[in-house]
C-alpha positions in Angstrom: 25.5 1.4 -3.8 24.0 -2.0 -4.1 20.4 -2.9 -2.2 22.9 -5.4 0.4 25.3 -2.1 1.0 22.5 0.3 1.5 20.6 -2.0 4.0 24.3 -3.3 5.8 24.7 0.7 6.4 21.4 1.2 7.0 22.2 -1.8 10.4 24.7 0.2 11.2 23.0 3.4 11.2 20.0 2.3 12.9 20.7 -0.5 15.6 24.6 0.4 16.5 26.4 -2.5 14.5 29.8 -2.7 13.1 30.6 -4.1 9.6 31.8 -6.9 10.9 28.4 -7.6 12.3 26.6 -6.9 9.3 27.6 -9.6 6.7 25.9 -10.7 4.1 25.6 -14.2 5.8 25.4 -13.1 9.3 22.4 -14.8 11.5 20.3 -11.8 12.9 19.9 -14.1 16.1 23.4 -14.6 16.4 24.1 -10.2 16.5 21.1 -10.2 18.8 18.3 -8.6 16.4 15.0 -10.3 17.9 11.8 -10.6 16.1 10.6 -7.5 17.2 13.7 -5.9 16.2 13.4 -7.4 12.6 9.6 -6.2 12.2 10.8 -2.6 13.0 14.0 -2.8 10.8 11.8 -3.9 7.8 9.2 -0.7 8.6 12.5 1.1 8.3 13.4 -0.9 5.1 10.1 0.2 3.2 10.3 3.8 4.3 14.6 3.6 2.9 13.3 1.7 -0.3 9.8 2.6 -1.2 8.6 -1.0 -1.2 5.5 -2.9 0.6 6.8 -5.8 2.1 3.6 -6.9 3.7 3.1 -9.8 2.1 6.6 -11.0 2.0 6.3 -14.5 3.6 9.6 -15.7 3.2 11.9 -16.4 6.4 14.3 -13.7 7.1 17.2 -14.9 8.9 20.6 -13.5 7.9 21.4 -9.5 6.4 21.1 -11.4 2.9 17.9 -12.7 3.3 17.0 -8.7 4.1 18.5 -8.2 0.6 16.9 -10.8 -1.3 13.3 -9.6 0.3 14.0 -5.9 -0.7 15.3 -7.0 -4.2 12.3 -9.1 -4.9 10.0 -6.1 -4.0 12.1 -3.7 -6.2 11.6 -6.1 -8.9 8.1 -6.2 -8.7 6.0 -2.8 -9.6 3.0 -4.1 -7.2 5.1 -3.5 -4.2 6.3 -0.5 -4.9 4.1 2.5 -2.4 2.6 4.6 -4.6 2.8 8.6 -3.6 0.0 10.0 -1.1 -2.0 11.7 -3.1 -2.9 15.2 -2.6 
């Protein structure tokens, strides 16, 4: 399952959506996810992915901009969470 399938389920899953709502180019404003909402989806996102997105500055504004984020992070070894240690 590809990063954009895992996080389209994920909507689903989480805030109620159908798959028609969860497009890869679907605006979040226009299926009603608020800022808030987004913060609290990405929190979810790190937990699903094992990734830090903290210092992820780039504009999220559509399901594939959630993608791109999470794929960027995955790519990169500093933002991967490192296991609690014992």
């Amino acid at each position: 399952m590809s990063t954009l399938e895992k996080i389209q389920q994920l909507m689903r899953e989480r805030l109620g959506l159908s798959e028609e709502q969860v497009q890869p180019g679907q605006s979040l404003e226009a299926i009603g996810i608020d800022s808030l909402a987004v913060v609290e989806l990405m929190f979810d996102l790190e937990d699903e992915f094992g990734v830090r997105l903290t210092d992820e500055r780039t504009p999220v504004t559509s399901v594939q901009d959630i993608a791109a984020v999470i794929d960027r992070a995955l790519a990169n070894p500093e933002q991967l969470k490192q296991p609690a240690s014992a």
